[in-house]
C-alpha positions in Angstrom: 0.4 0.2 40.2 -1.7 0.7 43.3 0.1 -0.5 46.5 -1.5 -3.4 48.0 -2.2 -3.5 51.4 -0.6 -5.7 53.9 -1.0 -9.4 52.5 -2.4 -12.1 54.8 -3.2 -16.0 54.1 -6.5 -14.6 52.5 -4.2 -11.9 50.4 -1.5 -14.8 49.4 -4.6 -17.2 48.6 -5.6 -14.6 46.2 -2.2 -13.6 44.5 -2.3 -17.1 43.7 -5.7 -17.2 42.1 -4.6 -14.5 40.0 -1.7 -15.4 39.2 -3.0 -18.7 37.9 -6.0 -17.2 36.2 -2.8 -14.6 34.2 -1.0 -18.1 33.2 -4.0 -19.9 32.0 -5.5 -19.5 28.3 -9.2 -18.5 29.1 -11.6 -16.3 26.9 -13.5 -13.0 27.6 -16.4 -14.3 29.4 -14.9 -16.8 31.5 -11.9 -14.0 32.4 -14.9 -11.5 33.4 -16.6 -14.3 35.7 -13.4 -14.3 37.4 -12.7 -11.3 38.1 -16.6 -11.3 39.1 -16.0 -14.1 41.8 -12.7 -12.5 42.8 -14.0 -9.3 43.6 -16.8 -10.6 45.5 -14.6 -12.9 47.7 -12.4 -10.1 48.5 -15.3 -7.8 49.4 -17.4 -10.1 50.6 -20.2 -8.1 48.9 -23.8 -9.0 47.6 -23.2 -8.0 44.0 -20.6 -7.6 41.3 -20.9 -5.7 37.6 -18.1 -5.6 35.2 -18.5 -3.3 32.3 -16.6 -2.6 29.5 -16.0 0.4 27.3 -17.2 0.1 23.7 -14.7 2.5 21.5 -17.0 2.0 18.5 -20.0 4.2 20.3 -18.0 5.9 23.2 -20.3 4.1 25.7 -20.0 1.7 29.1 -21.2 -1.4 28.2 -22.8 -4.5 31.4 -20.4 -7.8 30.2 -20.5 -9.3 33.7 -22.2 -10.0 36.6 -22.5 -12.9 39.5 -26.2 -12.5 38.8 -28.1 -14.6 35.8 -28.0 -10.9 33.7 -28.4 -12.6 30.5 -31.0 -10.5 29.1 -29.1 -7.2 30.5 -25.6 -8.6 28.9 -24.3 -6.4 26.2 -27.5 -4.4 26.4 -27.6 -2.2 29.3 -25.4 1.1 27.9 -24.5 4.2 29.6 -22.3 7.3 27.5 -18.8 8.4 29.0 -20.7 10.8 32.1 -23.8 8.8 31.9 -24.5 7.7 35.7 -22.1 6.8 38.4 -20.4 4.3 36.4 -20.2 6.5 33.1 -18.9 9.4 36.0 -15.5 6.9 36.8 -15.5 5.9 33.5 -15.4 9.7 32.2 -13.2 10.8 35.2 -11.0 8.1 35.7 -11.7 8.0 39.5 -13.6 6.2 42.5 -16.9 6.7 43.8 -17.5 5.5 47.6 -21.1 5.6 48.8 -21.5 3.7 52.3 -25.3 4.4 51.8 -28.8 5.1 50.1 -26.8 5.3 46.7 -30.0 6.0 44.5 -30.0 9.5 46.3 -26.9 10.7 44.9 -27.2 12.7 41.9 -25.2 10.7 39.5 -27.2 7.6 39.8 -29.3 6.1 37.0 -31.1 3.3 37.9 -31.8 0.4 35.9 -34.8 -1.6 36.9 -33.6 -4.3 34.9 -30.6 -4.7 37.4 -32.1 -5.4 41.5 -28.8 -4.3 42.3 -29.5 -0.6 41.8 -31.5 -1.0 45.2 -28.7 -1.8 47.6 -27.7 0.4 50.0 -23.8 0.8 49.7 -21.6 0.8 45.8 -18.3 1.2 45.4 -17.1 1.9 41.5 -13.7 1.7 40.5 -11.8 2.1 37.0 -10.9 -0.9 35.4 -7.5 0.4 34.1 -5.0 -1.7 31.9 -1.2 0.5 31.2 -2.7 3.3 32.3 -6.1 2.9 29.5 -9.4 2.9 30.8 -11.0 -0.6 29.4 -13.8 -0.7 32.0 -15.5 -0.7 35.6 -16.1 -2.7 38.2 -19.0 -1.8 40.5 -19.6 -3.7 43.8 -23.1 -3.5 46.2 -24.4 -4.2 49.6 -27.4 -4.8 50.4 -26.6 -2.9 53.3 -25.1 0.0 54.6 -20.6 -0.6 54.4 -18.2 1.5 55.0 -15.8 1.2 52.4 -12.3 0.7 53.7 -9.1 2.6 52.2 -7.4 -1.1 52.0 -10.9 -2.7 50.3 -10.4 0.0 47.5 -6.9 -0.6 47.3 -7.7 -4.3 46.9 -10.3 -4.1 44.7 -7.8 -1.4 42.4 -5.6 -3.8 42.6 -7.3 -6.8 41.4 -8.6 -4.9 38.5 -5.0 -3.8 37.3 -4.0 -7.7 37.6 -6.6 -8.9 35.5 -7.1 -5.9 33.3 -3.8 -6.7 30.8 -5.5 -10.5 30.6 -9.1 -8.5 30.1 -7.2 -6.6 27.1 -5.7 -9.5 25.4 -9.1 -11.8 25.4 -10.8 -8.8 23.8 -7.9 -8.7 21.4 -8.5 -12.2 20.9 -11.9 -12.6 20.7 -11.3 -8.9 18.1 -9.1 -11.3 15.9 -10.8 -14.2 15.7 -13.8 -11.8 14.4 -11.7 -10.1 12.3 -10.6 -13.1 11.0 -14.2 -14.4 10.2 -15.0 -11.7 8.4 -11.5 -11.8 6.3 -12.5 -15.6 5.4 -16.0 -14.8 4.1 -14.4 -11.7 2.3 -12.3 -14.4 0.6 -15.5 -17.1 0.1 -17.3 -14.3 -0.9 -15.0 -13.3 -3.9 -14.2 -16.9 -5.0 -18.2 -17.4 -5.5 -18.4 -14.5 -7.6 -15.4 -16.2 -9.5 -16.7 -19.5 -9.9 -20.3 -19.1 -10.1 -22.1 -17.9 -13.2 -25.8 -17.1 -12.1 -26.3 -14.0 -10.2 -29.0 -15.2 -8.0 -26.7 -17.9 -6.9 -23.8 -15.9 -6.3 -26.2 -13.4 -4.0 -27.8 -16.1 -2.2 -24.5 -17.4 -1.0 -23.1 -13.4 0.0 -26.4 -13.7 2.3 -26.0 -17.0 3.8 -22.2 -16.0 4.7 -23.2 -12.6 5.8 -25.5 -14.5 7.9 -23.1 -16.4 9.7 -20.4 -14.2 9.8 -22.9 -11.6 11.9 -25.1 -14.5 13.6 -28.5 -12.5 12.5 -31.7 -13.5 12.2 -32.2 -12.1 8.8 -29.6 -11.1 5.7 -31.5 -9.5 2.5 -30.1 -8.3 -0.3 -32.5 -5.7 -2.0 -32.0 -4.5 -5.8 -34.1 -1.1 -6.7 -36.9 -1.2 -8.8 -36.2 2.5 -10.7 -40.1 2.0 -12.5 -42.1 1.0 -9.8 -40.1 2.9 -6.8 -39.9 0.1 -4.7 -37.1 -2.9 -3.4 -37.3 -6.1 -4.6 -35.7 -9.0 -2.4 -33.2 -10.4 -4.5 -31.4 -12.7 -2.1 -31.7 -13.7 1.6 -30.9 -15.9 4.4 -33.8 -15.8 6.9 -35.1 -17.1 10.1 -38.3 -14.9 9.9 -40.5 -16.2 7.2 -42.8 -13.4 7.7 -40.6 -10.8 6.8 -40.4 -12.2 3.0 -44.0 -12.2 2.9 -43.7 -8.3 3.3 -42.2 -7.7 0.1 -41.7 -6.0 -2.0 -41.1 -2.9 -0.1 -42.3 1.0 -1.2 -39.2 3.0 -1.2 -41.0 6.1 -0.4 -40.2 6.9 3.8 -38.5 3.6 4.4 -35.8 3.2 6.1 -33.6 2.0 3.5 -34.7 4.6 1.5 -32.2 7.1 3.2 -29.3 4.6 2.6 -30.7 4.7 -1.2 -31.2 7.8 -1.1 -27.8 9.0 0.9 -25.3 6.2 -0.4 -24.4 5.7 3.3 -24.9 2.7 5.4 -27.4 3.0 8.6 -26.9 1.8 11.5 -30.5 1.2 13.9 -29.3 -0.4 17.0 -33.2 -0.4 18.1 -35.9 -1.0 15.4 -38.7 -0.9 17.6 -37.5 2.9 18.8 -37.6 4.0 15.7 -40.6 5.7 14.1 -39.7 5.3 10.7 -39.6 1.6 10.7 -43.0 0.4 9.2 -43.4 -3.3 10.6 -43.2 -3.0 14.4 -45.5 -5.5 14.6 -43.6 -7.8 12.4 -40.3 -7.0 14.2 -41.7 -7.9 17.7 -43.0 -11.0 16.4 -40.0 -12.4 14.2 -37.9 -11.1 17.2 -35.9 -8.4 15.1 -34.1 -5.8 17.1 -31.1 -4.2 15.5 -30.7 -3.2 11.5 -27.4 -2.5 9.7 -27.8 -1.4 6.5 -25.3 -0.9 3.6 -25.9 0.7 0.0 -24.6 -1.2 -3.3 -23.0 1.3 -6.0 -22.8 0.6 -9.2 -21.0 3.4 -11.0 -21.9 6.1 -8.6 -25.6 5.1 -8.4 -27.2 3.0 -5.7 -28.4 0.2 -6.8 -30.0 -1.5 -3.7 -28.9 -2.7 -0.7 -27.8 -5.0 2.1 -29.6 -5.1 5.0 -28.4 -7.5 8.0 -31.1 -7.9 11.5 -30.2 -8.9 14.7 -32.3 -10.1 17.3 -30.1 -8.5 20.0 -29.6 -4.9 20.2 -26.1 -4.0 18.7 -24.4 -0.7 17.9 -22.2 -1.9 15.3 -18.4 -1.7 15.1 -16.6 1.0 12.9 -14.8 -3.0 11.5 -18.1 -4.9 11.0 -19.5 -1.4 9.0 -16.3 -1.6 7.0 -16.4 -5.2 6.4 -20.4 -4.7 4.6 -19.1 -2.1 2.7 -16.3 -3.7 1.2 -19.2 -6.8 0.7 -21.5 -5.1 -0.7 -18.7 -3.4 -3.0 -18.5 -7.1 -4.3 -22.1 -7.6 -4.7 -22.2 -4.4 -6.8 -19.4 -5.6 -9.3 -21.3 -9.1 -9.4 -24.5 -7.2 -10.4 -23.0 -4.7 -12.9 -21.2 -7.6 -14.4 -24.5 -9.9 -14.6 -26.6 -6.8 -16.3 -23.6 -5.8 -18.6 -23.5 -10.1 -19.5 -27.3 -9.6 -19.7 -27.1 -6.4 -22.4 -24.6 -7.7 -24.5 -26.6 -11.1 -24.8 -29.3 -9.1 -25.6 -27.5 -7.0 -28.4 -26.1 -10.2 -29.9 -29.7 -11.6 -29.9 -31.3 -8.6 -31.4 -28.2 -8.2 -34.4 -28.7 -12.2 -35.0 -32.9 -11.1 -35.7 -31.8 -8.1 -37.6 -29.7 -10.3 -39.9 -32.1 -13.3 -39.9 -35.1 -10.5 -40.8 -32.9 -9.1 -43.8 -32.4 -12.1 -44.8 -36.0 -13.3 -45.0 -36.8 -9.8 -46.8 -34.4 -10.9 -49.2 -36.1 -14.2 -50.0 -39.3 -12.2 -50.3 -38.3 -10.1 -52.3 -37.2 -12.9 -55.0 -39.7 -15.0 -54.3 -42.5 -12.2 -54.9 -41.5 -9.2 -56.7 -41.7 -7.2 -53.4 -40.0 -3.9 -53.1 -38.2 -3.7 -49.3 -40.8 -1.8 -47.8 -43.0 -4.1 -49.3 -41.3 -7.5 -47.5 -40.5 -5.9 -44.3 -44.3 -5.1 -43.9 -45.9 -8.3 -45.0 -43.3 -9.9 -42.0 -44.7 -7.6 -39.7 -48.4 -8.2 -40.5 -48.0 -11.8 -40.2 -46.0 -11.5 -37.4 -48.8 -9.5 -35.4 -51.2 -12.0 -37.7 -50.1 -15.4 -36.2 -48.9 -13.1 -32.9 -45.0 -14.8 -33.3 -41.7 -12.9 -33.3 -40.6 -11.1 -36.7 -37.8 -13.7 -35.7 -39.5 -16.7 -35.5 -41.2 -15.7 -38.6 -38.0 -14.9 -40.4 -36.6 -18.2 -39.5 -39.4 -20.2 -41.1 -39.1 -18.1 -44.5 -35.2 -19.1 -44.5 -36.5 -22.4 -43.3 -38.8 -23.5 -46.2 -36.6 -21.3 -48.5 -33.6 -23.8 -47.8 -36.3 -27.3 -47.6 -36.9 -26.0 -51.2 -33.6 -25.3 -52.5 -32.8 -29.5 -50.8 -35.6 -30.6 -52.9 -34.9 -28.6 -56.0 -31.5 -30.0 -56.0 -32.6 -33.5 -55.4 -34.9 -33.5 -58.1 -31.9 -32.5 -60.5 -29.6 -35.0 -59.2 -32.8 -37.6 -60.0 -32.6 -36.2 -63.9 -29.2 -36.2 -64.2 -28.9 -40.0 -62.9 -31.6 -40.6 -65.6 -29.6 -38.7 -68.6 -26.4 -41.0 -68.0 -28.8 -44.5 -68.0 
């Protein structure tokens, strides 16, 4: 641990903050805003980022700031190297600049973030037993010397917070982890229980839905004749974007998770040229698209698809969880279409007997050869434009209305004999 320089009343005041801050039971967010204020009261600074490092894509990611970033959370990205931050980040080490920091060579400016226009920054690894988790960057609007004992602080307050940092991101990891194992669970127990496909899809969307908070969750099954995806489930907040369907699979986007049998990940639709409804996307407020392929036996057979209305590079976890979804949707539609062909097989022997059957009565009946039956059937069939079933069922029909009345008139006689 860094040494902390000599401790006054402000020092003491502050080892007390953050030592009730480690004791309490806060969240991520309200654990960044703390370190936020902390920072700046030690500093006495203009400005305070925090950001985090997102394993999934190998980037910095904004999560904190004493300014109203709410837009900028979450969205404003830099790679390990990328700017002075990604620079610490990627070298573990400090970066002092008392002034015009937008001239040194490392900077990338933001103009989504006014702090990128203050004179002085300081940046400083946000390390947690000895693991880089983050950054923090402070600003002046004017020129500042930065002080060996105002890093040292500032080191220091990261290290203090960043084990607390670690465990609310392991908390907040669980609790998502454990959302997603839940609608895993719901997800099989509908497939279970329910015996409709469309019903059991439409619930894998709405839980999909709320177990990713998107805007949109459509589950798209390939048309193999026509070439194109047919929507057959969703959960949707963009009405619009049903009224687009169905889609030509030819240069789509989900084409190349057809195509490829890999899932997608777009963290910005509207930056990418082979998305065909821009338009649509900017007005249903779509921004990120994770897609995932269904197999069936080795062969795609559709897909899921699952928008966001932030931009979001997807976890390597939330990836795995669709997959292992979509794996479940696959067996529910393989099972409905196998259902589905052996319903039909038992339908088509059932007319098969019942049309043998009415050849044989034909046959009796008339002095027809086979041949000769099976094709008056089929000529009356096209005749009266019914099924050779339907048909066949009213020759065995009237042939049984007539053996009734045949025996009923016997009985009658019978009766008569004995009076």
């Amino acid at each position: 641990m860094t040494a902390m320089p000599e401790t006054n009343g402000t020092q003491v005041a502050l080892l007390h903050r953050i030592s009730s801050i480690v004791s309490s039971d806060q969240d991520l967010e309200e654990v960044l805003s703390e370190l936020v204020r902390l920072t700046m009261s030690a500093t006495n600074s203009d400005a305070c980022l925090v950001y985090l490092v997102d394993t999934s894509t190998n980037e910095i990611v904004l999560r904190a700031s004493q300014l109203p970033h709410d837009a900028e959370i979450g969205k404003v990205r830099m790679k390990m190297g990328e700017g002075i931050t990604g620079w610490v980040a990627l070298h573990n080490s400090v970066v002092a600049l008392a002034r015009n920091a937008a001239a040194d060579s490392r900077f990338k400016p933001f103009r989504s973030l006014p702090e990128d226009t203050y004179q002085a920054f300081l940046s400083i690894p946000l390390v947690n037993s000895g693991e880089l988790i983050g950054v923090i960057n402070v600003h002046h609007r004017h020129e500042h010397e930065h002080s060996p004992d105002e890093v040292a602080l500032i080191t220091f307050i990261g290290e203090q917070m960043g084990g607390l940092i670690a465990r609310a991101r392991l908390a907040e990891n669980s609790i998502s982890a454990s959302k997603r194992f839940e609608a895993l669970a719901a997800v099989a127990q509908a497939i279970s229980a329910e015996s409709y496909l469309d019903r059991i899809l439409q619930t894998i969307s709405e839980m999909l839905a709320e177990t990713f908070d998107s805007a949109i969750c459509s589950i798209l099954l390939v048309d193999d004749e026509k070439k194109e995806l047919m929507v057959s489930a969703a959960r949707c907040s963009a009405p619009d974007y049903l009224h687009r369907m169905p889609i030509r699979m030819e240069g789509s986007l989900i084409e190349h998770v057809i195509r490829e049998g890999h899932p997608v990940i777009i963290p910005s639709i509207h930056a990418e040229k082979q998305y065909r409804y821009p338009e649509l996307a900017r007005k249903s407020g779509l921004a990120s698209l994770l897609s995932a392929p269904l197999l069936s036996q080795g062969k795609v057979i559709g897909s899921i698809n699952i928008y966001t209305r932030d931009e979001r590079s997807f976890s390597d976890d939330e990836v795995g969880f669709l997959k292992a979804v979509a794996g479940q949707a696959a067996i529910a539609i393989q099972n409905a279409r196998l259902m589905s062909e052996t319903l039909e097989m038992k339908r088509t022997l059932e007319a098969r007997k019942l049309i043998e059957r009415a050849k044989g009565i034909l046959q009796y009946k008339h002095s027809l050869t086979e041949e000769e039956a099976y094709l008056r059937l089929r000529n009356e069939s096209r005749r009266l434009r019914r099924s050779m079933r339907d048909l066949a069922e009213a020759v065995i029909l009237a042939d049984d209305l007539n053996r009734k009345e045949g025996d009923a008139k016997i009985s009658v006689r019978d009766d008569n004999e004995i009076m």
